[in-house]
C-alpha distance (Angstrom), angle and dihedral (degrees) to the residues before:
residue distance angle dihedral
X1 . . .
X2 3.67 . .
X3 4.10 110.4 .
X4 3.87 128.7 -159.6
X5 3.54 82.9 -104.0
X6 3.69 98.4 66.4
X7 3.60 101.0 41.0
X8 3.54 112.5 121.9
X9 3.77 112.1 -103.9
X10 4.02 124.3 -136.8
X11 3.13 123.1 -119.8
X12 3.97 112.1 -123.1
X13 4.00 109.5 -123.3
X14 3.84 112.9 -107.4
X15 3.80 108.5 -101.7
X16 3.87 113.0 -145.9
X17 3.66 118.4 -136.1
X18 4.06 102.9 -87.9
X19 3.78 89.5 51.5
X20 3.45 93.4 62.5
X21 3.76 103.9 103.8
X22 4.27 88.8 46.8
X23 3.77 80.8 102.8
X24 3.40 126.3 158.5
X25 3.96 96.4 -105.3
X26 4.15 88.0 45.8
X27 3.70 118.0 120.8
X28 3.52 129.7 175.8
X29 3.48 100.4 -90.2
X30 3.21 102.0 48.0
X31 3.52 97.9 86.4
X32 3.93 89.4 50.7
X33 4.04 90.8 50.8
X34 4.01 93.4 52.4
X35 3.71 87.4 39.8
X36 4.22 87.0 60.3
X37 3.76 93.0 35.6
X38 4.24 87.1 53.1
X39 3.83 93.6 43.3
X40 4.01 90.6 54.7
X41 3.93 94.2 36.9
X42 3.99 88.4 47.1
X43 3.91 84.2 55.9
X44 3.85 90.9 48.5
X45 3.53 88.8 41.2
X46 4.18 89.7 58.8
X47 3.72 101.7 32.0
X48 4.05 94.1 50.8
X49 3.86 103.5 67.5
X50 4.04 86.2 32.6
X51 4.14 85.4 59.0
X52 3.50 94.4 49.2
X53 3.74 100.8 41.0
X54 4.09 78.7 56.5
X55 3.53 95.6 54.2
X56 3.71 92.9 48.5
X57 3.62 88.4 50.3
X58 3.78 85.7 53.6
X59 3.40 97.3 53.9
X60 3.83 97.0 44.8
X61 4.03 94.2 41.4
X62 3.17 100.4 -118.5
X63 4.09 124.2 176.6
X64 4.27 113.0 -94.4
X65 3.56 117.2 -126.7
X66 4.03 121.7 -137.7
X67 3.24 92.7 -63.4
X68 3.87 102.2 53.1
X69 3.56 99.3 -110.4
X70 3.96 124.1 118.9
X71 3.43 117.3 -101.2
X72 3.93 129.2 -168.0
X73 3.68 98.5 -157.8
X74 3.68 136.6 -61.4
X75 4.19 92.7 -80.5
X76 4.25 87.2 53.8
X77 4.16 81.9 52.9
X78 3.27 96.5 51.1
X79 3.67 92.8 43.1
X80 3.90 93.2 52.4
X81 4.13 91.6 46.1
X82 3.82 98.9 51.2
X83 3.97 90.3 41.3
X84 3.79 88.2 56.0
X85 3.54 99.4 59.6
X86 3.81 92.1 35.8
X87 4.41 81.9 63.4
X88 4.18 84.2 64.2
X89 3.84 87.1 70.9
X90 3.83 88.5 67.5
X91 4.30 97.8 38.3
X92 4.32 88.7 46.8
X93 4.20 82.5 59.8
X94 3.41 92.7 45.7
X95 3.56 87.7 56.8
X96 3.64 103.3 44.9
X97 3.89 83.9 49.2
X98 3.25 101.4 39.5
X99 3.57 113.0 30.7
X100 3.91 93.1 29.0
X101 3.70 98.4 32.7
X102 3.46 94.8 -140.2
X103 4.25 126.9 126.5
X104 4.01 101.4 -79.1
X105 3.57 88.4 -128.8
X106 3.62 101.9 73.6
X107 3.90 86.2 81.7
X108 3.30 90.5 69.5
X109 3.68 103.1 53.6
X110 4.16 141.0 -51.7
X111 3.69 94.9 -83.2
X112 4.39 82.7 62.6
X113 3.95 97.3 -121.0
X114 4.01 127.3 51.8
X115 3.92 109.3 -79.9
X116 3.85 99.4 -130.4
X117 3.74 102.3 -162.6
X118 3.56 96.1 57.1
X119 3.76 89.7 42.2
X120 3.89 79.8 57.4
X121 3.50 86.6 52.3
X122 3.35 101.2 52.9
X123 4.02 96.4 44.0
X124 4.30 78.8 64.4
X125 3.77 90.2 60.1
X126 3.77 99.9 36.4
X127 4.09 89.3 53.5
X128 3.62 99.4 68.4
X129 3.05 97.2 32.5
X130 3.50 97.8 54.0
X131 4.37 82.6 41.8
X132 4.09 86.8 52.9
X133 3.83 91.5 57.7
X134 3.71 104.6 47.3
X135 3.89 82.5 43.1
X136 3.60 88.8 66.5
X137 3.90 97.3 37.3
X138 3.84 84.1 60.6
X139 3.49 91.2 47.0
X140 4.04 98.5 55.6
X141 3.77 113.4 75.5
X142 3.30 120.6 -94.3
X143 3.56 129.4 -112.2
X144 3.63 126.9 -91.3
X145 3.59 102.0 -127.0
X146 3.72 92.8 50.0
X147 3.96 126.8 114.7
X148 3.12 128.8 -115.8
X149 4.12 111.8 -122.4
X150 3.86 137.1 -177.1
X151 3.25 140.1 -137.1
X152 3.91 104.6 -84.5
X153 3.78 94.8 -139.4
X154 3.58 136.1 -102.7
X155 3.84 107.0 -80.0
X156 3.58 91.5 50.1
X157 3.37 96.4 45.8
X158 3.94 98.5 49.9
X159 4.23 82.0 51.1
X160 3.84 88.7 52.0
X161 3.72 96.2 37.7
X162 3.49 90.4 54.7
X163 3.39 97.8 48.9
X164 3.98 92.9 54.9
X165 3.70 96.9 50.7
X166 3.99 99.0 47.3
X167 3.92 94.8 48.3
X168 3.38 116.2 19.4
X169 3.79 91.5 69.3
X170 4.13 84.7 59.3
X171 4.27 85.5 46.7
X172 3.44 92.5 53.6
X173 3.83 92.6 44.3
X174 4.10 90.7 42.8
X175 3.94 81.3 54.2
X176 3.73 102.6 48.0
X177 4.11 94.9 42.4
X178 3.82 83.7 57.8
X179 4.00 103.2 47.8
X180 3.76 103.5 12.7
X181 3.37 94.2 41.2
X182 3.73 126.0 26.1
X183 3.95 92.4 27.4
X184 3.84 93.4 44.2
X185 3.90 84.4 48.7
X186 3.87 99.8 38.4
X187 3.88 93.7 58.8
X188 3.88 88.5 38.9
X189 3.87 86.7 64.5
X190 3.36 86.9 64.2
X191 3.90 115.8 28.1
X192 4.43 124.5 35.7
X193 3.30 103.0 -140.4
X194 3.87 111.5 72.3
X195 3.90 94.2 -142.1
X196 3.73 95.8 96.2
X197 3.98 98.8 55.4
X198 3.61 85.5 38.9
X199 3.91 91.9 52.3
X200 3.81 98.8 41.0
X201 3.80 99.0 36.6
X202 4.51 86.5 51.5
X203 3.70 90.6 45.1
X204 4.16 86.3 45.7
X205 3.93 89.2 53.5
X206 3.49 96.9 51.4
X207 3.78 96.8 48.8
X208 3.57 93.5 51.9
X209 3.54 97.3 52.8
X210 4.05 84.1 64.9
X211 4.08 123.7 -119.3
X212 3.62 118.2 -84.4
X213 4.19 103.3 142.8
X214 4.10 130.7 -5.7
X215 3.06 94.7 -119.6
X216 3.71 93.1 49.4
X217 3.86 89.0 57.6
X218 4.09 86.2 39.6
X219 3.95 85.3 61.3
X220 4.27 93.1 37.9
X221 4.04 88.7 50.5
X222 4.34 88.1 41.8
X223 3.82 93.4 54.9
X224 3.95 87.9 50.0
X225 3.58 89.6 52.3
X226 3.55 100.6 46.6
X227 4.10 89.0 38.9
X228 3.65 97.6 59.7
X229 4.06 91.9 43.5
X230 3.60 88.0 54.6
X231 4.05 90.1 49.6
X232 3.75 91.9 45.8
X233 4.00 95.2 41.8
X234 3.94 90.8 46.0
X235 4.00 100.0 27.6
X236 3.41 99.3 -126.6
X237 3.99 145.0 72.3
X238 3.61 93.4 -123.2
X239 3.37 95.4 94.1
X240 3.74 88.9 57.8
X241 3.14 102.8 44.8
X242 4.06 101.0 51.5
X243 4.05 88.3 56.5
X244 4.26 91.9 34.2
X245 4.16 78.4 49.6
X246 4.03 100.3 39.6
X247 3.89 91.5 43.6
X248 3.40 92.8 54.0
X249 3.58 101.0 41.7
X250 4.13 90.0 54.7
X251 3.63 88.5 55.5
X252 3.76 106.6 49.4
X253 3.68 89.3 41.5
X254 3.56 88.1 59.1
X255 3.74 88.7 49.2
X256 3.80 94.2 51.4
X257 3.60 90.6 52.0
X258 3.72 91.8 58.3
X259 3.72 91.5 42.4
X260 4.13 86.6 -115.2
X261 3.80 103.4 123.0
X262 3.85 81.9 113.4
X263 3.76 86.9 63.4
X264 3.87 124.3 120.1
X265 3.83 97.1 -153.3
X266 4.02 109.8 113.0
X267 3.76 138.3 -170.7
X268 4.48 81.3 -101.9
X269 4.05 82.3 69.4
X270 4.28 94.8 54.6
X271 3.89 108.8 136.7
X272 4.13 111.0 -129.5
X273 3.78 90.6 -99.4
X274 3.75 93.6 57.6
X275 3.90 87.3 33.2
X276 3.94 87.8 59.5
X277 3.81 92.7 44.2
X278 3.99 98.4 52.2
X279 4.26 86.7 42.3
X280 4.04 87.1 57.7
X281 3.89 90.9 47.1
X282 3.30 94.4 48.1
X283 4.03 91.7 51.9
X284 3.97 97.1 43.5
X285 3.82 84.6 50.4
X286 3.69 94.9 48.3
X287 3.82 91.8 44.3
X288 3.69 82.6 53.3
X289 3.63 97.0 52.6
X290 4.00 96.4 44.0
X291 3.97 84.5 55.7
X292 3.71 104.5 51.9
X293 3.91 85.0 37.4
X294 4.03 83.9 63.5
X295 3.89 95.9 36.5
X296 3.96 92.8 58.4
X297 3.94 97.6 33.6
X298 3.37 99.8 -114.2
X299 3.79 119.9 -155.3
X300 4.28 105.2 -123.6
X301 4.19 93.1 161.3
């Protein structure tokens, strides 16, 4: 006599990293009702430490900028822009728990939490990669119609320097929960094939970066692509956050070397030669990736 007990059990099918919010409690709205709640919390997120750098500044009398607003110097700015979108870490959880009512930590890979070690990994191949590329930019002549800059000095630099490496890691994470992950995931709760979340959530990160050159929004739109392959491929957003975090990192470094963390230029105004250079790092690194992801049997589903 065969009991429930010994009836064979099935085996649920292995559900790869954009299909993770196809629960069973998902319903078509869902994804349109977190979407809302993220947009407003995002804006929460980036207005709160803005309002109460502002009111520091205020208290301390400290000079306005164009807009009227107090400002504490261009290192305090920088501060209170990169800790704003680090905040939409926490409100894209809160919407895949409470809006999707699934565990929070399925945004952050298939195993429901960020897997450390092979974010460890991956921060060893994004490194030199990242070191290769602004070897070469420094390599390649510069343009004519480029100023000449100094070194800002040490004190200033240490602030800056400081600065970058404490937060941007948390902007670059704030930046890839929103597009690599709940996008991705959002349009994989309704359609199979990844393509469309990978398509509209690229497209999204280029246009809010602003439009300064095509091929700066070419590069923008090819980092999306290749950033939510590499979270599908290796079921996670590690991946895409290490190189999102080491590019970033190299670049405002630079800046606060030069004193220009003020500046307005962004990675939408690259030229095509540094456009070309940044789309070949970004390919050797996620060649990299997908290889040591096979050598160590890594867990995408």
């Amino acid at each position: 006599m065969t009991t429930t007990l010994d009836a064979p059990r099935t085996a649920a099918a292995p559900v790869p990293y954009h299909r993770l919010a196809r629960t069973a409690r998902h319903r078509w709205w869902r994804p349109l009702a977190g979407t809302l709640l993220v947009t407003a919390g995002a804006l929460v997120a980036a207005l709160g430490p803005y309002l109460v750098a502002g009111l520091v500044g205020l208290g301390l009398g400290a000079p306005q900028d164009e807009f009227g607003w107090p400002s504490l110097g261009d290192e305090a700015d920088l501060a209170v822009g990169l800790a704003g979108l680090g905040l939409v870490i926490p409100v894209v959880l809160l919407a895949a728990r409470g809006v999707q009512k699934r565990p929070a930590g399925t945004v952050s890979s298939v195993a429901g939490r960020l897997r450390w070690r092979w974010l460890g990994r991956c921060v060893l191949l994004a490194v030199p990669a990242v070191g290769l590329m602004y070897g070469v930019l420094f390599l390649l002549p510069a343009p004519a119609e480029e100023e000449t800059v100094a070194f800002a000095g040490w004190p200033r630099f240490a602030l800056g320097a400081a600065v970058v490496l404490l937060l941007t890691p948390f902007q670059a994470a704030g930046e890839e929960y929103l597009f690599r992950g709940w996008l991705v995931q959002a349009f994989g709760s309704w359609f199979r094939s990844p393509w469309p979340g990978i398509v509209v959530s690229a497209v999204a990160f280029g246009l809010l970066h602003g439009y300064g050159t095509p091929w700066g929004m070419a590069d923008l739109i090819f980092f999306g692509v290749v950033a939510a392959v590499l979270t599908i491929r290796t079921g996670g957003l590690e991946a895409a956050i290490v190189l999102h975090a080491a590019g970033n990192v190299a670049g405002l470094l630079v800046a606060a070397a030069v004193g220009a963390l003020a500046g307005e230029e962004t990675a939408t105004d690259a030229s095509a030669l540094v456009a070309a250079v940044d789309m070949v790092m970004v390919t050797l690194y996620a060649a990299a990736v997908l290889r040591q992801a096979r050598a160590q049997s890594l867990v995408s589903r």
